[in-house]
C-alpha positions in Angstrom: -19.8 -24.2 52.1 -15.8 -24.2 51.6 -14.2 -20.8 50.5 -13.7 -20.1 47.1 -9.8 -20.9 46.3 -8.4 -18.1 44.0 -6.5 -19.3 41.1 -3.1 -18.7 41.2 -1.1 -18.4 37.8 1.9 -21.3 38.3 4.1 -18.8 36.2 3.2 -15.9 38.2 4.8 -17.8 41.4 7.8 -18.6 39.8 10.9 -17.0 41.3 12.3 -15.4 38.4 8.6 -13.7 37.5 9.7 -10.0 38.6 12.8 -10.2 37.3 11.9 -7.6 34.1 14.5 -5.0 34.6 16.1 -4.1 31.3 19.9 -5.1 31.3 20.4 -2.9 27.6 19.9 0.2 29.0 21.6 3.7 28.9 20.9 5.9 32.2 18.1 3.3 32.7 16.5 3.7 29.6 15.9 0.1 27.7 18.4 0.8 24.0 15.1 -1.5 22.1 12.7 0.7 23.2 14.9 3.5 21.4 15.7 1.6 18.4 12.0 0.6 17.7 10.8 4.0 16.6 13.1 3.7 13.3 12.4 0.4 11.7 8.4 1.5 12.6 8.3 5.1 10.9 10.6 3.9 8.2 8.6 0.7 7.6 5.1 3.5 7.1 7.4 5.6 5.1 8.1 3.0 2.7 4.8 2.1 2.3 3.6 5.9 1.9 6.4 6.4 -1.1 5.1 3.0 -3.0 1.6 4.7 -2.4 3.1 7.6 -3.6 5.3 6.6 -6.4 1.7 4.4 -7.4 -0.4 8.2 -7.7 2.1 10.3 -9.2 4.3 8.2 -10.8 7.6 10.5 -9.7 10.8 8.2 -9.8 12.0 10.4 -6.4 9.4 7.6 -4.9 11.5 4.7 -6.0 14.2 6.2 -4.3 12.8 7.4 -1.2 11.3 3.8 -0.6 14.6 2.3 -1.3 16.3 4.3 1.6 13.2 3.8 3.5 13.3 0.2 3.1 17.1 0.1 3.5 16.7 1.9 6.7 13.6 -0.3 8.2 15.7 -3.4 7.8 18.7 -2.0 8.9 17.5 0.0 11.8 15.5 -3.2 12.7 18.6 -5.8 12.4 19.6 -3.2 15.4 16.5 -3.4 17.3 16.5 -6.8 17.2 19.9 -7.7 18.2 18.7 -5.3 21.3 15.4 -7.2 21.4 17.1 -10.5 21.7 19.9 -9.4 24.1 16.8 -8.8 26.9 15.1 -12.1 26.0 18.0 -14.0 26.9 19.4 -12.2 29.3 16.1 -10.9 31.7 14.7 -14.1 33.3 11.1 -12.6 33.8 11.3 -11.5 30.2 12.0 -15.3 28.9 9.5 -16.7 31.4 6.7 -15.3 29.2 5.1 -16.8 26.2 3.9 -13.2 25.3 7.7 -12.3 25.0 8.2 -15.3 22.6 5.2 -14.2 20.5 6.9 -11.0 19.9 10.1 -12.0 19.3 8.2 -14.2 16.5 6.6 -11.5 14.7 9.6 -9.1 15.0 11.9 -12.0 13.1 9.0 -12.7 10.5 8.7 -8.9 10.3 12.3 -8.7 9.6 12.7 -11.2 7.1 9.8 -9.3 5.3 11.8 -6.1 5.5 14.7 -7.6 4.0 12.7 -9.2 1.2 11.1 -5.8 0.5 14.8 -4.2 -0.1 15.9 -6.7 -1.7 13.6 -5.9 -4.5 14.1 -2.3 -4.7 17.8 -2.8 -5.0 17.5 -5.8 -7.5 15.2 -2.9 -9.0 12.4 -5.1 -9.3 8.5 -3.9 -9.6 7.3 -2.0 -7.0 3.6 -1.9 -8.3 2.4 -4.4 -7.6 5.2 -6.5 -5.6 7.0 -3.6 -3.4 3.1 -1.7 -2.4 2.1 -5.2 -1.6 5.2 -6.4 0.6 5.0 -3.0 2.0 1.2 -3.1 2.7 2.0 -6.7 4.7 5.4 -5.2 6.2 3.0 -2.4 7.8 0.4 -5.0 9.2 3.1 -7.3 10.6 4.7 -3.8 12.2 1.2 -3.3 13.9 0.9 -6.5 14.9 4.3 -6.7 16.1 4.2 -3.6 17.6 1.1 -4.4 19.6 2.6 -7.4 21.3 5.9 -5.6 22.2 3.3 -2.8 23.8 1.3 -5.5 25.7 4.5 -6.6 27.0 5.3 -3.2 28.4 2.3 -1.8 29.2 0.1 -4.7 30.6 2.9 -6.6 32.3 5.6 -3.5 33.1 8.6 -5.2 31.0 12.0 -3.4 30.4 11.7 -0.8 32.7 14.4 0.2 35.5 13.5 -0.3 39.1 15.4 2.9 40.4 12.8 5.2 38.0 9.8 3.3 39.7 8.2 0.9 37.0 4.6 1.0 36.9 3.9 -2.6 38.3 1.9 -4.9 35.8 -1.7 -4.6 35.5 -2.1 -8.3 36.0 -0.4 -8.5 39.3 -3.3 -9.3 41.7 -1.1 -10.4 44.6 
């Protein structure tokens, strides 16, 4: 009986694979990774002031998810420019379809964060329209946020080879 050949990922053999160092870093630490954290807890935020402004009816909610939504988009504009600086620049990044994916959501995701502050400061409805864009803003941010973790969790992206990145889960060579 011949031996069993292993298959071998044609993607996971090209050159430019490893190549996942961050190149928007300070002291080694990735600037998107950073930036992230804002557009995510301000993007909940808005959503917990509609739900907020929906129970008690308090006009301090309109304005606390107008800043909130202000901020998410702003914060993300930030995080994306970062986010988009590392896909183009960091070969092993681009090389992966997972990175694309991400990059996908996160633009869809932005768009919807823009939409949602549009409203506020046109001072259109918030119940139902701005709960509702808010809702789907908060899925997309899960969504979104679950690829960008896949990315550097299951395949070790963005890190800094001096601080020892953990190598990728799916590396069986």
């Amino acid at each position: 009986m011949p031996p069993r050949r292993r298959f071998r990922d044609p993607i996971h053999q090209h050159r430019v694979f490893h190549l996942t160092e961050s190149r928007v870093a300070i002291a080694g630490h990735p600037v998107h990774a950073m930036l992230v954290a804002f557009p995510i807890a301000l993007g909940f935020s808005t959503l917990a002031a509609d739900a907020l402004y929906w129970w008690s009816g308090d006009d301090f909610w309109l304005r606390a998810g107008l800043w909130a939504a202000g901020g998410s988009f702003v914060m993300g504009l930030l995080a994306g420019l970062t986010g988009l600086a590392e896909l183009l620049l960091v070969a092993g990044i681009r090389i992966r379809a997972a990175s694309w994916t991400h990059s996908i959501l996160a633009v869809m995701l932005l768009g919807l964060l823009g939409v949602n502050w549009g409203l506020r400061l046109q001072g259109g409805e918030i119940l139902p329209w701005g709960i509702l864009l808010s809702a789907l803003s908060a899925a997309l941010i899960g969504m979104t946020g679950w690829h960008g973790g896949k990315l550097v969790f299951d395949y070790g992206l963005g890190g800094h080879e001096a601080h020892g990145a953990a190598p990728s889960r799916t590396d069986k060579s």
